[in-house]
PDBQT receptor file of N, H, CA, C and O in Angstrom, charges set to zero:
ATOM      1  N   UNK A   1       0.180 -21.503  21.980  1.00  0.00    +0.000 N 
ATOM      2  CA  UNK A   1       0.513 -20.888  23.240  1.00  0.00    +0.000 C 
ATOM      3  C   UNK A   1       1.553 -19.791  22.985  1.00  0.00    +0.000 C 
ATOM      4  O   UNK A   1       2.311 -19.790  22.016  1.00  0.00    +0.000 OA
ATOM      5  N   UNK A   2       1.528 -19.119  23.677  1.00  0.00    +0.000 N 
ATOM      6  H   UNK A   2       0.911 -19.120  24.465  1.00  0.00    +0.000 HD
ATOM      7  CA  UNK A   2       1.974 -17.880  23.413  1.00  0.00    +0.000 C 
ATOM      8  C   UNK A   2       3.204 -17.641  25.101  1.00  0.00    +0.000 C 
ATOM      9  O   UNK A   2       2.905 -17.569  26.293  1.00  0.00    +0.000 OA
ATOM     10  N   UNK A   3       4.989 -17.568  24.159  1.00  0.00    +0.000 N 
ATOM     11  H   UNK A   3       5.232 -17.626  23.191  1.00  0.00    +0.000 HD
ATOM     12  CA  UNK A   3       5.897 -17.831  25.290  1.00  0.00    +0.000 C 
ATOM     13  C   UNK A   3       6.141 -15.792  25.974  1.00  0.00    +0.000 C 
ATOM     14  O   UNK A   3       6.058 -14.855  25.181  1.00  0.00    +0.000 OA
ATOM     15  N   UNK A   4       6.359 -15.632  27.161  1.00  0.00    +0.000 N 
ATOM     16  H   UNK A   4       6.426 -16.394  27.806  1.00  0.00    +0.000 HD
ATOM     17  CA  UNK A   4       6.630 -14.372  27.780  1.00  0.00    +0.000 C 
ATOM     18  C   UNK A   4       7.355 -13.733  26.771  1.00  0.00    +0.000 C 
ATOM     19  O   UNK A   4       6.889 -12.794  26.126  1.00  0.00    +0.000 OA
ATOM     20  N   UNK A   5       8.377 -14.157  26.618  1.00  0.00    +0.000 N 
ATOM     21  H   UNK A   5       8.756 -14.920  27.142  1.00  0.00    +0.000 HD
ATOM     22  CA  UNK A   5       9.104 -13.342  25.171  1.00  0.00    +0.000 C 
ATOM     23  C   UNK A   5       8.288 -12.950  24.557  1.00  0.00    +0.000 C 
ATOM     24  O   UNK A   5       8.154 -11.726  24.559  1.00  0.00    +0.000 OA
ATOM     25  N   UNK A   6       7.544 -13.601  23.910  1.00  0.00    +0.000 N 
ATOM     26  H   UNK A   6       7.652 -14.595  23.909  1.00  0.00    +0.000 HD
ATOM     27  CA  UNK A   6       6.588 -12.827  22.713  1.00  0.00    +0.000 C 
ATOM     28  C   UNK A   6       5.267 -12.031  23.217  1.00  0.00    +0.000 C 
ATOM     29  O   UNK A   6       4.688 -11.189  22.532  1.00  0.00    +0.000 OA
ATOM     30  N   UNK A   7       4.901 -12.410  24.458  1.00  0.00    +0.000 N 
ATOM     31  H   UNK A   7       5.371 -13.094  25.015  1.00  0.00    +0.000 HD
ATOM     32  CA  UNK A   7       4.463 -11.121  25.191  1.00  0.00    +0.000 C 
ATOM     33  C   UNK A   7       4.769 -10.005  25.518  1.00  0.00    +0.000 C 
ATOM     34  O   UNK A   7       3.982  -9.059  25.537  1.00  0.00    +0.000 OA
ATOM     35  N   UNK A   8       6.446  -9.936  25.946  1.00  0.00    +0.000 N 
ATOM     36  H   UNK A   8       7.085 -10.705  25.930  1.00  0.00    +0.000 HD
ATOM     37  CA  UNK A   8       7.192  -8.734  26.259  1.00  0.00    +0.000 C 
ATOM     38  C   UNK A   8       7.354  -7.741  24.779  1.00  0.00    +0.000 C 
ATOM     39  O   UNK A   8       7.296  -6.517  24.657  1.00  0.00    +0.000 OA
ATOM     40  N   UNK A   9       7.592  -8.899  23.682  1.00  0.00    +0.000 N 
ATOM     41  H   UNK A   9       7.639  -9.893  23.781  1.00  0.00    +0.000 HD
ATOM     42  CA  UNK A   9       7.829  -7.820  22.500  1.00  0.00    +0.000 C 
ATOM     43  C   UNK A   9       6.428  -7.042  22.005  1.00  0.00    +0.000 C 
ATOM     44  O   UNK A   9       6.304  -5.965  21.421  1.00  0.00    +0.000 OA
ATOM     45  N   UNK A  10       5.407  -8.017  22.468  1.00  0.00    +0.000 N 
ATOM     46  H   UNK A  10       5.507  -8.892  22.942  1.00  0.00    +0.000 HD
ATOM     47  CA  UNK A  10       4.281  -7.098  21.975  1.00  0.00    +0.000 C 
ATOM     48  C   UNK A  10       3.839  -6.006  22.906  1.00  0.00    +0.000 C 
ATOM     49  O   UNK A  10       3.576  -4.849  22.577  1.00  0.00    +0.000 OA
ATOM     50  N   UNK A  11       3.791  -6.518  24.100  1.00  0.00    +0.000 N 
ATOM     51  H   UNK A  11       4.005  -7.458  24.368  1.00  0.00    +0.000 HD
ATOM     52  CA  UNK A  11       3.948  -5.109  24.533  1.00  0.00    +0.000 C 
ATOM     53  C   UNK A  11       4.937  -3.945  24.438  1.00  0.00    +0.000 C 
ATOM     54  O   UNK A  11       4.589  -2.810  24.767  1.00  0.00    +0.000 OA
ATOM     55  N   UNK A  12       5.982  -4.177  24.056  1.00  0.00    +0.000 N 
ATOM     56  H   UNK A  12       6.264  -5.098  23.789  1.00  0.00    +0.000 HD
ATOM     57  CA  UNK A  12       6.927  -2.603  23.921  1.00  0.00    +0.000 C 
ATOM     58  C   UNK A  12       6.482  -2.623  22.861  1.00  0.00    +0.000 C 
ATOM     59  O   UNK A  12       5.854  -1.566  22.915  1.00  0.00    +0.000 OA
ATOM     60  N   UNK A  13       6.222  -3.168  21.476  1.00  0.00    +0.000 N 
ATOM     61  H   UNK A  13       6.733  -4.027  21.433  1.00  0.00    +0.000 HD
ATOM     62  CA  UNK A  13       5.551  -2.266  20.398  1.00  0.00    +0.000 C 
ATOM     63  C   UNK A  13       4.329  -1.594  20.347  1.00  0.00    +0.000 C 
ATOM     64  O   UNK A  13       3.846  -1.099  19.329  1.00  0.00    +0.000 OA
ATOM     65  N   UNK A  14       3.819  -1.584  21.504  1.00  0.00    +0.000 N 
ATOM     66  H   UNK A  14       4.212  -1.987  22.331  1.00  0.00    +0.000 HD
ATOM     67  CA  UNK A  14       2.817  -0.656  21.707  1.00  0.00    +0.000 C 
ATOM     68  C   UNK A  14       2.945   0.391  21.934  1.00  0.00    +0.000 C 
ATOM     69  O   UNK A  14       3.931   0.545  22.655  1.00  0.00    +0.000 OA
ATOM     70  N   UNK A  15       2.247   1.663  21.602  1.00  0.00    +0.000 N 
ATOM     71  H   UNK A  15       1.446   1.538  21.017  1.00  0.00    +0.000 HD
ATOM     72  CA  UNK A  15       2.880   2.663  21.860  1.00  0.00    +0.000 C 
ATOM     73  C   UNK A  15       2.129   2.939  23.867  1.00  0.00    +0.000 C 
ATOM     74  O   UNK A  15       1.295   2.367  24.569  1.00  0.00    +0.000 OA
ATOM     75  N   UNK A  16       3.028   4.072  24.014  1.00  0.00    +0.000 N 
ATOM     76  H   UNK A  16       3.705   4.536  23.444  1.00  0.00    +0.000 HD
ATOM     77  CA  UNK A  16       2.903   4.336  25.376  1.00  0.00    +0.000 C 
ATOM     78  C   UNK A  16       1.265   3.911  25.977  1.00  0.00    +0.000 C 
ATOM     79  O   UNK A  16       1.227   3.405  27.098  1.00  0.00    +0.000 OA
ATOM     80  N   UNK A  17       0.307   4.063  25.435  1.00  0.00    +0.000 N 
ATOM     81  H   UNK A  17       0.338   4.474  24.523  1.00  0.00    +0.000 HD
ATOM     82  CA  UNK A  17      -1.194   4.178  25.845  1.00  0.00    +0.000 C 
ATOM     83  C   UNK A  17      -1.708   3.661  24.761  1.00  0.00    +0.000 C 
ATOM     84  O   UNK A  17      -1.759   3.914  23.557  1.00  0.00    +0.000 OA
ATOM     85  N   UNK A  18      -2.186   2.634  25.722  1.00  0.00    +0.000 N 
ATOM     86  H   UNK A  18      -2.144   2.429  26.700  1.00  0.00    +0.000 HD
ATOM     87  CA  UNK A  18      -3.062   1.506  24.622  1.00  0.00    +0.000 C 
ATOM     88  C   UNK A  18      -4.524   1.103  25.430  1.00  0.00    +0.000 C 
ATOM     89  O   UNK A  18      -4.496   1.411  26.621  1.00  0.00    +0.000 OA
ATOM     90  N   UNK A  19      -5.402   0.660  25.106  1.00  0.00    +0.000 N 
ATOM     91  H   UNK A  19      -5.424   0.409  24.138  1.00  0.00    +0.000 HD
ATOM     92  CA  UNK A  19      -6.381  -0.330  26.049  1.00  0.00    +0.000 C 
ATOM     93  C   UNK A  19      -5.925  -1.443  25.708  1.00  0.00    +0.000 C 
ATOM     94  O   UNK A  19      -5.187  -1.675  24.750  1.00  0.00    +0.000 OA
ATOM     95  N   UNK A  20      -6.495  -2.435  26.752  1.00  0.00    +0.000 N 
ATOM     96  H   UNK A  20      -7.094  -2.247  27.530  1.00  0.00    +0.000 HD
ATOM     97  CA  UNK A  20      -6.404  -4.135  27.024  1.00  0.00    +0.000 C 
ATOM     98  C   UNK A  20      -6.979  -4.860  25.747  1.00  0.00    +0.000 C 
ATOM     99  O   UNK A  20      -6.557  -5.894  25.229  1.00  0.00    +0.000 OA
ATOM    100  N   UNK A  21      -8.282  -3.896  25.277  1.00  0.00    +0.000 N 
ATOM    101  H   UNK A  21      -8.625  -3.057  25.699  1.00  0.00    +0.000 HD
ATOM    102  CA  UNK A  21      -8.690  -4.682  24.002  1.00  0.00    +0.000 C 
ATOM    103  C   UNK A  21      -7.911  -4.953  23.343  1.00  0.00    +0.000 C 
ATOM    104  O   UNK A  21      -7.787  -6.089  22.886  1.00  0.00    +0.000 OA
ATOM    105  N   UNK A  22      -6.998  -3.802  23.045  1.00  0.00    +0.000 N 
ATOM    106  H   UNK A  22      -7.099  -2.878  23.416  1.00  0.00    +0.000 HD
ATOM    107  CA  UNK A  22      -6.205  -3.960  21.595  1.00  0.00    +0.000 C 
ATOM    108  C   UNK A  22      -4.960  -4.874  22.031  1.00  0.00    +0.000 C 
ATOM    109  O   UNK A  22      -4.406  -5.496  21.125  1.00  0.00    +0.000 OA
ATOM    110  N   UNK A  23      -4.512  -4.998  23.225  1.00  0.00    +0.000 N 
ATOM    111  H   UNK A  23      -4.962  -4.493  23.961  1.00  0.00    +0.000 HD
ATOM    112  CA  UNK A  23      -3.723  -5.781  23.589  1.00  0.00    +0.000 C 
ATOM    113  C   UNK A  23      -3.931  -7.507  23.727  1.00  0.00    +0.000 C 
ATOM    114  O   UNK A  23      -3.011  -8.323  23.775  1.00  0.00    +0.000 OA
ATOM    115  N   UNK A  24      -5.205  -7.766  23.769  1.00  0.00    +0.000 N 
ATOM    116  H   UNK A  24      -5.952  -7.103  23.730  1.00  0.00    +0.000 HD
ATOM    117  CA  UNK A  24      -6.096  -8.948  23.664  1.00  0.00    +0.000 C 
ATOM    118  C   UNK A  24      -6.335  -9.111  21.755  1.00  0.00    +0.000 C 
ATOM    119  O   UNK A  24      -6.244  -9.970  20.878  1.00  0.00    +0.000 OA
ATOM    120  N   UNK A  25      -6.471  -8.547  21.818  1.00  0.00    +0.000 N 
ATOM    121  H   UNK A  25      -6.545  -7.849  22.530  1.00  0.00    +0.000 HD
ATOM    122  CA  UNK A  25      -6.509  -8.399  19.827  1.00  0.00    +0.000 C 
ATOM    123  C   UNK A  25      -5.092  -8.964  19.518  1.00  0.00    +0.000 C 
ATOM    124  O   UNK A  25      -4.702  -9.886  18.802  1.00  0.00    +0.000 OA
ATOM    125  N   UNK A  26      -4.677  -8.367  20.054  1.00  0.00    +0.000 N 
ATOM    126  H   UNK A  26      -4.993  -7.618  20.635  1.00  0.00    +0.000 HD
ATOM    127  CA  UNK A  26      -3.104  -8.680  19.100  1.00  0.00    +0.000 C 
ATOM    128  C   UNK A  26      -2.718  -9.650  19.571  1.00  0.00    +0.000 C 
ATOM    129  O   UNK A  26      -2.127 -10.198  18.641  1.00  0.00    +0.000 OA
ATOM    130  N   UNK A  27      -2.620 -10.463  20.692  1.00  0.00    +0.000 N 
ATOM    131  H   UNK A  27      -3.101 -10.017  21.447  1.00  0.00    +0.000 HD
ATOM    132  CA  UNK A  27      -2.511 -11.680  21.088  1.00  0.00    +0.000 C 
ATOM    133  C   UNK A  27      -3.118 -12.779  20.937  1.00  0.00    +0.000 C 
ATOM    134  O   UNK A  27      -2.426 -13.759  21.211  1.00  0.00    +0.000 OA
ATOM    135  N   UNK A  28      -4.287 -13.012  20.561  1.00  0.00    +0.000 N 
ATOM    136  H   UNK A  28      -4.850 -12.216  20.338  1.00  0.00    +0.000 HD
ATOM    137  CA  UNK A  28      -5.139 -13.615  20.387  1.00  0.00    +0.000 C 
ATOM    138  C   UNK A  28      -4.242 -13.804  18.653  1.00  0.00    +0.000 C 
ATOM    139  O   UNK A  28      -3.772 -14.816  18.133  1.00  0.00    +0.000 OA
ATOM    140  N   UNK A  29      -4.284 -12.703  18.267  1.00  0.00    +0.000 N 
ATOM    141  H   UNK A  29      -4.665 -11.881  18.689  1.00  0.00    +0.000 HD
ATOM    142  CA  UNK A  29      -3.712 -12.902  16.719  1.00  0.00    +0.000 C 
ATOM    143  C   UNK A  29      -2.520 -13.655  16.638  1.00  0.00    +0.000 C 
ATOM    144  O   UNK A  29      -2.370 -14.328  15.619  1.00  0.00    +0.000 OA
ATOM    145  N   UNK A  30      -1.745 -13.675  17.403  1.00  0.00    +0.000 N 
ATOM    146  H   UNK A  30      -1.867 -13.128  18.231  1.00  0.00    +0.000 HD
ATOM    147  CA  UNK A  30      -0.446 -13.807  17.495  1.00  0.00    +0.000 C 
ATOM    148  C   UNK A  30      -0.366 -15.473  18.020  1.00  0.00    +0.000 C 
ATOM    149  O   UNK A  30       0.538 -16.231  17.672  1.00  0.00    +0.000 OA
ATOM    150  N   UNK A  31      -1.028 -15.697  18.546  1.00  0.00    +0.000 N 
ATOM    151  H   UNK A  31      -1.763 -15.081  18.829  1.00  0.00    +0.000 HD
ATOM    152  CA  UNK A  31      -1.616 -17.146  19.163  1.00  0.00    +0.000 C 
ATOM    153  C   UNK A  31      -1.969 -17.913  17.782  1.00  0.00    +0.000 C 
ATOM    154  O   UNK A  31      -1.573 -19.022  17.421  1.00  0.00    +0.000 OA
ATOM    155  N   UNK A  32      -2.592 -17.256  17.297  1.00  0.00    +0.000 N 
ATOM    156  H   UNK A  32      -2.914 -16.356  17.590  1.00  0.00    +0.000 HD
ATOM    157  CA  UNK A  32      -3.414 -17.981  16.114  1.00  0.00    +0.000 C 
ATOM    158  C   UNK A  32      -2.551 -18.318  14.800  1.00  0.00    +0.000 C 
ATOM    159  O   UNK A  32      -2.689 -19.134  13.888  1.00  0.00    +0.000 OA
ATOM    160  N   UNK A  33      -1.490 -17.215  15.142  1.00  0.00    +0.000 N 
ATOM    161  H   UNK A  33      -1.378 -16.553  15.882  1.00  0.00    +0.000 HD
ATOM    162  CA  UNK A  33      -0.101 -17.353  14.033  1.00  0.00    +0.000 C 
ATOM    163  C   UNK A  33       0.427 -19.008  14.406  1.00  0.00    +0.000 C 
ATOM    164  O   UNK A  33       0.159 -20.150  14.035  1.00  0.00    +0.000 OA
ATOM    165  N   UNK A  34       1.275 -18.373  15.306  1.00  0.00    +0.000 N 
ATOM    166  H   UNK A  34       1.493 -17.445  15.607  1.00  0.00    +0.000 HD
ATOM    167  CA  UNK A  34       1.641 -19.274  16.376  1.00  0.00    +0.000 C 
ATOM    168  C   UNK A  34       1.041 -21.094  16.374  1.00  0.00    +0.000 C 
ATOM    169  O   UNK A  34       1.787 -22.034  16.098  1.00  0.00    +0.000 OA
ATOM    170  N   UNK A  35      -0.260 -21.221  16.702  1.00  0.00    +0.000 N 
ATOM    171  H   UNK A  35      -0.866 -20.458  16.926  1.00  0.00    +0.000 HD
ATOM    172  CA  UNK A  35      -1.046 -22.726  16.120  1.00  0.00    +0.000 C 
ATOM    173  C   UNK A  35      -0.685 -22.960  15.169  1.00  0.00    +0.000 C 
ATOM    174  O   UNK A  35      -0.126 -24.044  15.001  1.00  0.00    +0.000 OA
ATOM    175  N   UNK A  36      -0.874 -21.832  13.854  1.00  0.00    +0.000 N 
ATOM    176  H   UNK A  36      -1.327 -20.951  13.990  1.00  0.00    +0.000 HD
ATOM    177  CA  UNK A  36      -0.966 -21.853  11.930  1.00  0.00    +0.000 C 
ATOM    178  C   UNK A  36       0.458 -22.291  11.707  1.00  0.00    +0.000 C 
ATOM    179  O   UNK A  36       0.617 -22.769  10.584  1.00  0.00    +0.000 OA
ATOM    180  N   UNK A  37       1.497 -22.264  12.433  1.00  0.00    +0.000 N 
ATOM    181  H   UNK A  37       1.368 -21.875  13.345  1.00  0.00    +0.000 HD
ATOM    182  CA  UNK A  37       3.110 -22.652  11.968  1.00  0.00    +0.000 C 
ATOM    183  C   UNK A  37       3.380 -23.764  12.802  1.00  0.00    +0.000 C 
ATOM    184  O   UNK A  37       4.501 -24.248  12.644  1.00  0.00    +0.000 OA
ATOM    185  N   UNK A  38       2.420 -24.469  13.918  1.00  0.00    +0.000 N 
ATOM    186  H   UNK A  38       1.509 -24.076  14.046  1.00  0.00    +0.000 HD
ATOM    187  CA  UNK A  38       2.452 -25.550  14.559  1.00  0.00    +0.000 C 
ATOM    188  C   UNK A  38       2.206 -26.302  13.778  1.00  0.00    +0.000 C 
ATOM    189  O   UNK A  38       3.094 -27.023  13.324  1.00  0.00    +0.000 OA
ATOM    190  N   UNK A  39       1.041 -26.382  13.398  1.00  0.00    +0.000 N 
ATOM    191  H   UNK A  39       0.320 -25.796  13.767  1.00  0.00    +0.000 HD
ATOM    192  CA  UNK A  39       0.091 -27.787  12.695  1.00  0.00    +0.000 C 
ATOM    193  C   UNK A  39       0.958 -27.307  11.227  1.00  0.00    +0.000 C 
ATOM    194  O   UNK A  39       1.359 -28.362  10.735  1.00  0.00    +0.000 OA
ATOM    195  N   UNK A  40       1.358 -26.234  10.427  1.00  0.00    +0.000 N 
ATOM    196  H   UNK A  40       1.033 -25.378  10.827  1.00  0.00    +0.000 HD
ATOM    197  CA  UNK A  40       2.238 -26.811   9.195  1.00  0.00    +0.000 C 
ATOM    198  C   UNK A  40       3.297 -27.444   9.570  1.00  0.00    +0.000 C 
ATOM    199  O   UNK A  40       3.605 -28.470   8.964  1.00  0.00    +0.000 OA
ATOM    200  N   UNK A  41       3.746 -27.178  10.182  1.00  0.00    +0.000 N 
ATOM    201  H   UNK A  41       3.496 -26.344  10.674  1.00  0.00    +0.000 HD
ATOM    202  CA  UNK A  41       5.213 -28.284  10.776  1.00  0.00    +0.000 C 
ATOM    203  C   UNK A  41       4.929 -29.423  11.371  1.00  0.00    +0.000 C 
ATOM    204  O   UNK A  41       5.865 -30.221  11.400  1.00  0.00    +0.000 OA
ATOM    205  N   UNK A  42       3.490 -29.908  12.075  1.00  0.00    +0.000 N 
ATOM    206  H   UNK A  42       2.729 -29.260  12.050  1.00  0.00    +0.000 HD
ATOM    207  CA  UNK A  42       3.100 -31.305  11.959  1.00  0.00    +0.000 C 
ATOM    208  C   UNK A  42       2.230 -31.666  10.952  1.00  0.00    +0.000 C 
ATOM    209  O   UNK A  42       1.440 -32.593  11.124  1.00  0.00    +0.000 OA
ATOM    210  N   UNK A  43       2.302 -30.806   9.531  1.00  0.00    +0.000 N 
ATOM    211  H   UNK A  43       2.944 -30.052   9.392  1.00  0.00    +0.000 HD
ATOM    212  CA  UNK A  43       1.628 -31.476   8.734  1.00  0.00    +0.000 C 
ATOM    213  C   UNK A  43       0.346 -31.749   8.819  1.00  0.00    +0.000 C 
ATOM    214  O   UNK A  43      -0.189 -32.739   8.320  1.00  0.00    +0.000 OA
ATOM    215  N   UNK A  44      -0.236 -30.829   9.494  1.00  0.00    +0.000 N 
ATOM    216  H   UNK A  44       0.198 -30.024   9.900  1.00  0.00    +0.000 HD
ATOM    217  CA  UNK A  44      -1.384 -30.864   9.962  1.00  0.00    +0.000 C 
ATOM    218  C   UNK A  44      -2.435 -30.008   9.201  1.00  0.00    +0.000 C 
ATOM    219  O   UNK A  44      -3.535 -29.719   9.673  1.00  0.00    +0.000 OA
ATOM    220  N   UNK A  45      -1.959 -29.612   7.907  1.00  0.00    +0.000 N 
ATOM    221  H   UNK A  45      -1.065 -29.847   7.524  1.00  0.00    +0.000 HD
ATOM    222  CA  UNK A  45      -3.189 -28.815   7.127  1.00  0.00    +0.000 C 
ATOM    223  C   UNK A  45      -3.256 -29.885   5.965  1.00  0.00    +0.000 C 
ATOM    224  O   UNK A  45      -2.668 -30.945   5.751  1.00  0.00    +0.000 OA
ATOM    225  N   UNK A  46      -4.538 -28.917   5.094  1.00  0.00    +0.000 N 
ATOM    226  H   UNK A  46      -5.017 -28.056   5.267  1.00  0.00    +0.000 HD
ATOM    227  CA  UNK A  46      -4.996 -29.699   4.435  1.00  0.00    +0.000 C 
ATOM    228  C   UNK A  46      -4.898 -28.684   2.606  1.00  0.00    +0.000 C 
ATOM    229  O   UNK A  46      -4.591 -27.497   2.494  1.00  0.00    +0.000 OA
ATOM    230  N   UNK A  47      -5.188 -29.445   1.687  1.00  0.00    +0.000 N 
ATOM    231  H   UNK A  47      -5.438 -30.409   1.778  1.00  0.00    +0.000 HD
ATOM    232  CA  UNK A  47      -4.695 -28.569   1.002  1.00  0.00    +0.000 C 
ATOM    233  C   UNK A  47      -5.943 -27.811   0.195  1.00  0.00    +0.000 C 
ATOM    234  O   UNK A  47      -6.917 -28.561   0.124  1.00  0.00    +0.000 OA
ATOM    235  N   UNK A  48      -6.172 -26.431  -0.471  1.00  0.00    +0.000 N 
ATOM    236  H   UNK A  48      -5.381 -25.822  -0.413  1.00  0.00    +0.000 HD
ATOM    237  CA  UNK A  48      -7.620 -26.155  -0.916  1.00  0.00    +0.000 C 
ATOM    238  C   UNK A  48      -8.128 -26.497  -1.756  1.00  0.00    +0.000 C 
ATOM    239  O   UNK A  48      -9.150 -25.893  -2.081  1.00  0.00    +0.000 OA
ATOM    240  N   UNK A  49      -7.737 -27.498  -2.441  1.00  0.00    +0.000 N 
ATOM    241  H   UNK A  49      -6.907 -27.989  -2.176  1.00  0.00    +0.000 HD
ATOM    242  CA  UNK A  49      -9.299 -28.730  -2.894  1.00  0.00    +0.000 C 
ATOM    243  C   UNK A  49      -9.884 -29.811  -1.729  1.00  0.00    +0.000 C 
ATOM    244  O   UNK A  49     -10.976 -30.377  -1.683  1.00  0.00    +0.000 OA
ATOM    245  N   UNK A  50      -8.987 -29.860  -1.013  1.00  0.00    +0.000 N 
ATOM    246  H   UNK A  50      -8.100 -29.400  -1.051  1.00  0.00    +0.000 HD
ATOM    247  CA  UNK A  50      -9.683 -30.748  -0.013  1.00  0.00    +0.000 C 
ATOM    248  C   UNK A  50     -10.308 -29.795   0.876  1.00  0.00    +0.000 C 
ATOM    249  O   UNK A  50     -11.386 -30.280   1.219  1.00  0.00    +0.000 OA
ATOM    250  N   UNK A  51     -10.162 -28.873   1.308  1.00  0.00    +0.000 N 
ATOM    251  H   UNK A  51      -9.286 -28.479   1.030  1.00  0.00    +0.000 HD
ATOM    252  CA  UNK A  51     -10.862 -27.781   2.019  1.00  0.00    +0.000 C 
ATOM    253  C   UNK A  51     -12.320 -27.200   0.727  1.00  0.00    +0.000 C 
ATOM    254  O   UNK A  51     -13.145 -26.439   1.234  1.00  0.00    +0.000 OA
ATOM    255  N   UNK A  52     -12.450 -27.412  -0.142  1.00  0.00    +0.000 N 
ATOM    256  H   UNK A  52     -11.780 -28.030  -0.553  1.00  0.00    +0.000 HD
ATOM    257  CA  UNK A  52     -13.608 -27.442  -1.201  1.00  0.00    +0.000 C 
ATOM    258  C   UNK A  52     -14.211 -28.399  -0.434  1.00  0.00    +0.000 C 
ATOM    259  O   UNK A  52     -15.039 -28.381   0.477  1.00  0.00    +0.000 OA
ATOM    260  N   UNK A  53     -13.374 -29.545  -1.235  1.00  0.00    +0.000 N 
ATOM    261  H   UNK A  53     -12.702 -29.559  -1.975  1.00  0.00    +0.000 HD
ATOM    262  CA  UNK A  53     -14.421 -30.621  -0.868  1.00  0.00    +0.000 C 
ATOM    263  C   UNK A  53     -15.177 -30.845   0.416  1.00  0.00    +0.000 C 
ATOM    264  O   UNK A  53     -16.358 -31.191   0.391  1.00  0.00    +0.000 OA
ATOM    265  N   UNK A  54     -14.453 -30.636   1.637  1.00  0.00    +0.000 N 
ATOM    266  H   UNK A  54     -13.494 -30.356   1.657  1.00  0.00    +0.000 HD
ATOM    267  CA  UNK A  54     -15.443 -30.859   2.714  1.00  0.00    +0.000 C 
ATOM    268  C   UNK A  54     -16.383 -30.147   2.850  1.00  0.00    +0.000 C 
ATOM    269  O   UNK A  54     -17.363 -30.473   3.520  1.00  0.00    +0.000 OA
ATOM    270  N   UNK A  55     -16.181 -28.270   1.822  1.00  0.00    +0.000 N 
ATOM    271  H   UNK A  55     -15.385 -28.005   1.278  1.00  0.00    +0.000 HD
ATOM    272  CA  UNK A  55     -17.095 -27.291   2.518  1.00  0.00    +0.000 C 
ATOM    273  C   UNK A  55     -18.366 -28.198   1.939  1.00  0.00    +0.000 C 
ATOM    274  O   UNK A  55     -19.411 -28.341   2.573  1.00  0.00    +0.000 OA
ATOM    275  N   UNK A  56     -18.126 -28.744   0.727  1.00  0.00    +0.000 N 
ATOM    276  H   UNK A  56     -17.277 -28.628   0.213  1.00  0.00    +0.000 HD
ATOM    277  CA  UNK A  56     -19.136 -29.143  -0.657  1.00  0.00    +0.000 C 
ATOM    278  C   UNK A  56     -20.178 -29.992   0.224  1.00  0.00    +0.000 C 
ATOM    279  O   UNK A  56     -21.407 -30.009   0.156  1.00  0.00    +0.000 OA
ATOM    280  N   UNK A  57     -19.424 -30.596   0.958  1.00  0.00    +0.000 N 
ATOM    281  H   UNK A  57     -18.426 -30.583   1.014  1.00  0.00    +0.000 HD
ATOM    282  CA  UNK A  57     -20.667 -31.673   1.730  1.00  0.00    +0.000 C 
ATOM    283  C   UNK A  57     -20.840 -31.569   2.876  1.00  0.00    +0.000 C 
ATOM    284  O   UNK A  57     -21.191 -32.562   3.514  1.00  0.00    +0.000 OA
ATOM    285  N   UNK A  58     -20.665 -30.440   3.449  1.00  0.00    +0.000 N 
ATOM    286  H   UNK A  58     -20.380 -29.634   2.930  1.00  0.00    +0.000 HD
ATOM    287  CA  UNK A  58     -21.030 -29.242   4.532  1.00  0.00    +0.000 C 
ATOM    288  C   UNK A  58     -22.287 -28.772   4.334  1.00  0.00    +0.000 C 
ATOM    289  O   UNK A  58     -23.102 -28.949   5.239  1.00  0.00    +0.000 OA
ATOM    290  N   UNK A  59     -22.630 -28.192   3.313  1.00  0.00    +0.000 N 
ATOM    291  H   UNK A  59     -21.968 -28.048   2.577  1.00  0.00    +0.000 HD
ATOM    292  CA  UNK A  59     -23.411 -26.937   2.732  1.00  0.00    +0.000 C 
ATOM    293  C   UNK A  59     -24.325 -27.681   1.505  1.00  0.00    +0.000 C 
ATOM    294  O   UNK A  59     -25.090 -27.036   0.787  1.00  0.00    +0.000 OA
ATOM    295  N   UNK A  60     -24.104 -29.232   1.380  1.00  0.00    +0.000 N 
ATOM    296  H   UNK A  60     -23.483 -29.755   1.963  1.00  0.00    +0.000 HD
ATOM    297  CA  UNK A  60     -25.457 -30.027   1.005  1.00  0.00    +0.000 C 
ATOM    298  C   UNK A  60     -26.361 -30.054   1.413  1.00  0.00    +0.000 C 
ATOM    299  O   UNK A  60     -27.240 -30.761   0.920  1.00  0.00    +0.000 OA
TER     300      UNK A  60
């Protein structure tokens, strides 16, 4: 989730004239940061041999 603060800063780093896409782009990104430093701080990833291994018996 993404707090107003970090909405307000992304919008002033925009420059004066932007579209919504790119403003949806960058949030969406920023969200996705945001989850990626959640779940490492609950320990919630996995490490890349175990990310092998599941693709391995995925793609059997």
């Amino acid at each position: 989730m993404i707090t107003k603060t970090k909405l307000k800063e992304q919008i002033d780093s925009f420059p004066e004239q932007f579209s919504i896409d790119e403003l949806i782009e960058r949030l969406i990104l920023i969200e996705k940061i945001e989850i990626g430093k959640m779940q490492f701080e609950n320990n919630q990833i996995i490490s890349e041999s175990e990310l092998d291994k599941e693709l391995d018996t995925l793609f059997k």
